[in-house]
C-alpha positions as CSV (number, residue, x, y, z in Angstrom):
1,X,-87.9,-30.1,-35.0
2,X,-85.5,-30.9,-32.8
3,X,-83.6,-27.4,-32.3
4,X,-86.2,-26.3,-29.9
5,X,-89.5,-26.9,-28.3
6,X,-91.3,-30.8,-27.0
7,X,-88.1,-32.4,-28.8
8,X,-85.0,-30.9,-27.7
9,X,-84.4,-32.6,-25.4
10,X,-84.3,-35.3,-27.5
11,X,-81.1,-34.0,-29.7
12,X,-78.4,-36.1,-28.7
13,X,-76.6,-35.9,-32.0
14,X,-75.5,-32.3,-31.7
15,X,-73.8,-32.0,-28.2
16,X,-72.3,-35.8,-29.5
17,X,-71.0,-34.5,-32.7
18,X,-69.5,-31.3,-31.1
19,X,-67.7,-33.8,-28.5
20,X,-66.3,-36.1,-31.1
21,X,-65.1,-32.6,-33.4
22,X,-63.7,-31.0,-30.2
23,X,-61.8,-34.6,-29.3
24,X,-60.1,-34.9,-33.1
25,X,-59.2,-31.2,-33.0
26,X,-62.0,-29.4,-34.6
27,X,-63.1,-26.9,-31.9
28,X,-64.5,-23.9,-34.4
29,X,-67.3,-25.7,-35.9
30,X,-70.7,-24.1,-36.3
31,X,-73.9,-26.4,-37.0
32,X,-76.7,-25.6,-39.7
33,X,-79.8,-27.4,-38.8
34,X,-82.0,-28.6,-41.8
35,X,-85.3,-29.1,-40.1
36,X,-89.1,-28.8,-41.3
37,X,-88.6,-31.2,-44.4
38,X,-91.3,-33.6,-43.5
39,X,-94.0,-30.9,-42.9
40,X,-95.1,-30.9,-47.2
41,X,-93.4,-29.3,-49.8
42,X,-94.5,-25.7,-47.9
43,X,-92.3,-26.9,-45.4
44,X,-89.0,-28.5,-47.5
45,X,-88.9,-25.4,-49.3
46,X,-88.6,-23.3,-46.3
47,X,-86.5,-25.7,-45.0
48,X,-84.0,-25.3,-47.9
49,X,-84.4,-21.7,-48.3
50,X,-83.3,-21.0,-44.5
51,X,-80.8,-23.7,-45.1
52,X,-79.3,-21.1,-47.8
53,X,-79.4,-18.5,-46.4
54,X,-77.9,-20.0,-43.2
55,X,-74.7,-21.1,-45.3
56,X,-74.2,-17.7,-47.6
57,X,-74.6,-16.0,-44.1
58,X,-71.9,-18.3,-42.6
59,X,-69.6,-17.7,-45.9
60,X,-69.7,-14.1,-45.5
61,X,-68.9,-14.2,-42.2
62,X,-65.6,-16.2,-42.9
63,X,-64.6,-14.6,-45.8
């Protein structure tokens, strides 16, 4: 888990990927984080169900 706690301070991807959307134009962009998929099935499936519910939540917010 890389969001928060021990190991975020080891996300480089997100503040990289943000850069490299904000320098081609794409300044509105809103990250989903898939995280807890190695932690067992318990743990993929929560992973994937927040996932869900992360995107319909981001869809109704746009629509």
């Amino acid at each position: 888990m890389f969001s928060a706690g021990d190991y975020a301070a080891f996300d480089f991807q997100t503040n990289y990927l943000l850069h490299m959307l904000g320098f081609i134009g794409l300044t509105d962009a809103e990250l989903i984080r898939i995280e807890g998929t190695v932690l067992g099935p318990d743990g993929a499936k929560a992973a994937i169900a927040h996932t869900e519910t992360a995107v319909q939540n981001l869809l109704a917010k746009r629509a």
